[in-house]
N, C-alpha and C positions, 0 to 999 in steps of 0.2 A: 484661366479658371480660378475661384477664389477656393472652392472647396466645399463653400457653400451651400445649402438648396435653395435654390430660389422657383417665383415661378407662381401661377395655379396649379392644385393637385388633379391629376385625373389619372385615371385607368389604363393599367400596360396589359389587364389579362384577366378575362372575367370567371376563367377555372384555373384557381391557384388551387392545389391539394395542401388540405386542413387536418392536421392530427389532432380528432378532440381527443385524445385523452388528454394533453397536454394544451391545447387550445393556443398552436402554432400553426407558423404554415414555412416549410421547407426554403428555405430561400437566401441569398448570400450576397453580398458586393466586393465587390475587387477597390483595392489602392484607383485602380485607373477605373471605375464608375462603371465596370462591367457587370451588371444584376445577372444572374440565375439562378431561376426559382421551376417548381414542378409544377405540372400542369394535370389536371385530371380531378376525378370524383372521388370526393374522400370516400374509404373503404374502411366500413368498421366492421365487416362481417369478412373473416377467411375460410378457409378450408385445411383441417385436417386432412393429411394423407400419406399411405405407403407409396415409396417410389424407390426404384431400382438404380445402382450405380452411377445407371446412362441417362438416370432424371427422367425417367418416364412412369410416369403414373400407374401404380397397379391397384388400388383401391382408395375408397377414402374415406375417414375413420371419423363417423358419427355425421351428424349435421353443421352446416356454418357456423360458427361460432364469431363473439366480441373478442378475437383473445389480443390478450396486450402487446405490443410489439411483433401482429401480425403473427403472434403464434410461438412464444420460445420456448422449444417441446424439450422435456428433460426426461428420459424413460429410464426406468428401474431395471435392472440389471437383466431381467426375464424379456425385456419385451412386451409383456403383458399390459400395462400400467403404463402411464406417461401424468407428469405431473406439469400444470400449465396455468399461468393468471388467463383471465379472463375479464374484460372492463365491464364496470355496470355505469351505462351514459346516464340512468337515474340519480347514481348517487357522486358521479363521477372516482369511481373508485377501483379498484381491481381486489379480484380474489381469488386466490389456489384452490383449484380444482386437480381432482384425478380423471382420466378417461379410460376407461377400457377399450386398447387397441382392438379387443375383435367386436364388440358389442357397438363401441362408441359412447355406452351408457358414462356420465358426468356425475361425479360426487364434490357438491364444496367443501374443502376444508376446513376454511377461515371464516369463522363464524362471529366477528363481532363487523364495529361499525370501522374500522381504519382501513390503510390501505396498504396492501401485499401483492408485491409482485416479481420480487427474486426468491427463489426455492431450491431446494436439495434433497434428493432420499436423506433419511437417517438406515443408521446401521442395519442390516438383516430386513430392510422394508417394511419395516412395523413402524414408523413415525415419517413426518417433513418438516423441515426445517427452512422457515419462513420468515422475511421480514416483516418487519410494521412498521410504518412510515409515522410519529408522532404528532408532526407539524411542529415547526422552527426550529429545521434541520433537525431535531430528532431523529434518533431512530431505535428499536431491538430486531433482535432474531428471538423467534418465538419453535420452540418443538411440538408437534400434535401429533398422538396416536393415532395411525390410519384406522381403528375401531373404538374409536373412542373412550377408551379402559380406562384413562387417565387425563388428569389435567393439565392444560395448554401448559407448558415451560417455560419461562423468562431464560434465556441462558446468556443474557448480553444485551446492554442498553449504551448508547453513546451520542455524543453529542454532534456526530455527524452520520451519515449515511451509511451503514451497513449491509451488505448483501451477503448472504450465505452462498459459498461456490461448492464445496466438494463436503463428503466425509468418510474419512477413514474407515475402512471394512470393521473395525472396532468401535466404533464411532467415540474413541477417545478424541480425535480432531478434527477441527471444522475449517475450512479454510474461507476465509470474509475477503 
């Protein structure tokens, strides 16, 4: 074997699963030419939900939703509140949202045109702290009042990819 591909192309699988948000499809090759890739209906709608220890389902929290990576739910210290992107296939973009664990009801956060989709409470759950993706490799973390009282906050811009992970019960610090 040279290494090479040689050949006509034709079709090994006509349901590969497609992640548009990224407009990829899951799939791998080995040194030795061994392909594995997924098979199935892309899924861009999931489901929130409460579930117990033993992963069984005890309710499910609002309607189907686009959310970004299938859902990466970040809940505020209460339980109450859960903070989570959500993709828009229109503009190809995502956006932080809060959801009300008992209601389900959805509030966007991120109110311009860029793309957000790693987040954090801020201190005392009166703000979120959220990326914005700038395009070529930019990136900030942005602060927004969960009532709006105040204007969005630059706190951090860089010239590659930033994600907000935690913050301090003082919200003196933010961990990227």
């Amino acid at each position: 074997a040279s290494g090479r591909l040689g050949g006509p192309a034709r079709p090994i699988s006509s349901r590969i699963t497609m992640d548009e948000r990224f407009s990829r499809a899951p799939f791998a090759v080995s040194r030795n030419g061994i392909l594995a890739y997924m098979t199935g209906e892309a899924q861009l709608l999931t489901q929130l939900a409460w579930k117990d220890r033993t992963g069984a389902r005890l309710r499910a929290v609002g309607g189907p939703g686009a959310y970004t990576f299938g859902g990466l739910v970040k809940l505020e210290p209460s339980g109450r509140r859960a903070a989570i992107a959500m993709f828009s296939p229109e503009r190809g973009l995502s956006d932080v949202w809060t959801v009300d664990t008992e209601t389900g009801n959805r509030q966007r956060l991120s109110v311009d045109n860029e793309d957000h989709y790693a987040y954090a409470w801020g201190p005392g759950v009166r703000s979120v702290f959220m990326n914005t993706l700038l395009g070529g490799g930019k990136s900030k973390v942005i602060e927004r009042a969960l009532d709006g009282s105040a204007a969005v906050r630059t706190l951090l811009e860089s010239n590659g990819y930033i994600y907000p992970g935690s913050v301090s019960p003082d919200g003196r610090w933010l961990t990227l």
